[in-house]
C-alpha positions in Angstrom: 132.6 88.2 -106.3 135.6 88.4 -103.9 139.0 87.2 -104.8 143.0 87.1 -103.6 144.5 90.2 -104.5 147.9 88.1 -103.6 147.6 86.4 -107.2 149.1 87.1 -110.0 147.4 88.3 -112.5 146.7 85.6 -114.9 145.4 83.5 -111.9 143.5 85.9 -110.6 141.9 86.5 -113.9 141.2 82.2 -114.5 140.0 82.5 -110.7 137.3 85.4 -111.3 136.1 83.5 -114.4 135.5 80.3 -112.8 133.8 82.0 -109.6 131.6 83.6 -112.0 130.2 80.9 -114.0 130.1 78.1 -111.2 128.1 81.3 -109.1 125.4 81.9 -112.3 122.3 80.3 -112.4 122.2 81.4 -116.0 119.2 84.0 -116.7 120.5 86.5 -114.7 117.8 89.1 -114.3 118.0 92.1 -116.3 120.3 94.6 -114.4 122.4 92.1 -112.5 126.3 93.3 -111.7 129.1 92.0 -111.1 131.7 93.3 -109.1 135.4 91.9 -108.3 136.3 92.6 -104.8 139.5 92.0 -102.8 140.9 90.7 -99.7 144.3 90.7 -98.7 145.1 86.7 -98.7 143.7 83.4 -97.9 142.9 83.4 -94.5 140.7 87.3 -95.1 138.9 85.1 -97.9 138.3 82.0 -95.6 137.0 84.4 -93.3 134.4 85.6 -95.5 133.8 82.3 -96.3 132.4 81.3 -92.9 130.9 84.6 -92.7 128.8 83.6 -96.2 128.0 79.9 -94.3 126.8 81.7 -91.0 124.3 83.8 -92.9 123.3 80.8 -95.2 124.2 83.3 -98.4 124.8 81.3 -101.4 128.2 81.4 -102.5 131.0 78.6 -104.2 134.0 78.7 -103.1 136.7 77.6 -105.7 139.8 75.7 -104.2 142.8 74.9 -107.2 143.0 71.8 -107.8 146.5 72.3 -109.3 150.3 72.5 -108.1 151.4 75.3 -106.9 148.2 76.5 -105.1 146.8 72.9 -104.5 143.7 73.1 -102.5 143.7 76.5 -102.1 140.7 79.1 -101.8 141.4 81.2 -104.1 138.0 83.2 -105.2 134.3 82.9 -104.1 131.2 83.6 -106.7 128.3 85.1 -104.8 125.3 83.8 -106.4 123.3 87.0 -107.6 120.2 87.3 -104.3 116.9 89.3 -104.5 118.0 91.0 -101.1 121.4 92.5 -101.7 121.5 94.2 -98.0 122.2 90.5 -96.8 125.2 90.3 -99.0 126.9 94.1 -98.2 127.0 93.5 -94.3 129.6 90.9 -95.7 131.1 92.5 -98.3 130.6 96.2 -97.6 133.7 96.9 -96.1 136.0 95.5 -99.3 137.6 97.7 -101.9 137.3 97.2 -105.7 140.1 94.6 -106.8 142.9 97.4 -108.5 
C-alpha cells in the first residue's frame, strides 16, 4: 500500500483503511503483509499510479469523494500478487510511511 505522507494523520489513517479493504480479495494467503509506504504528494502518487496501469499490476486507487480533498488520489491498495518482483520495481524505491 502507498499513501500521501502530505495528510494529516487522521486522513491518512481513514485513507490506508479504505485502500486496504477495497485491495483484499478476502482469504489472503497465509503469510500475506502489508506494508504502508509513502510518497511525497499527489502528483508522486499519480505517478505510480500510471506506473501500476503500464505494468497491468492490480491496484485501486481511492479518490475522496468529500470537501476538502474532493476528487483527490489520496492512497492506492496493491492487491496482494503471487510474483512480488513485479510489484518492487514500482515500489522498491519508497520509504516506510514514518
Amino acid at each position: 500500500m502507498i499513501v500521501r505522507a502530505d495528510l494529516p494523520r487522521g486522513t491518512l489513517a481513514a485513507q490506508v483503511v479504505h485502500a486496504a479493504g477495497e485491495s483484499s480479495p478476502g482469504r489472503l494467503p497465509a503469510g500475506t503483509r502489508a506494508v504502508v509506504l509513502a510518497v511525497r504528494d499527489e502528483a508522486q502518487l499519480a505517478q505510480l499510479e500510471r506506473e501500476l496501469l503500464r505494468l497491468a499490476i492490480p491496484h485501486h486507487a481511492i479518490r475522496e469523494p468529500d470537501p476538502p480533498h474532493f476528487h483527490a488520489l489520496m492512497a492506492i491498495g496493491i492487491v496482494p500478487v503471487a510474483d512480488r518482483g513485479r510489484v518492487q520495481k514500482v515500489t522498491g524505491q519508497l520509504p516506510l510511511l514514518r
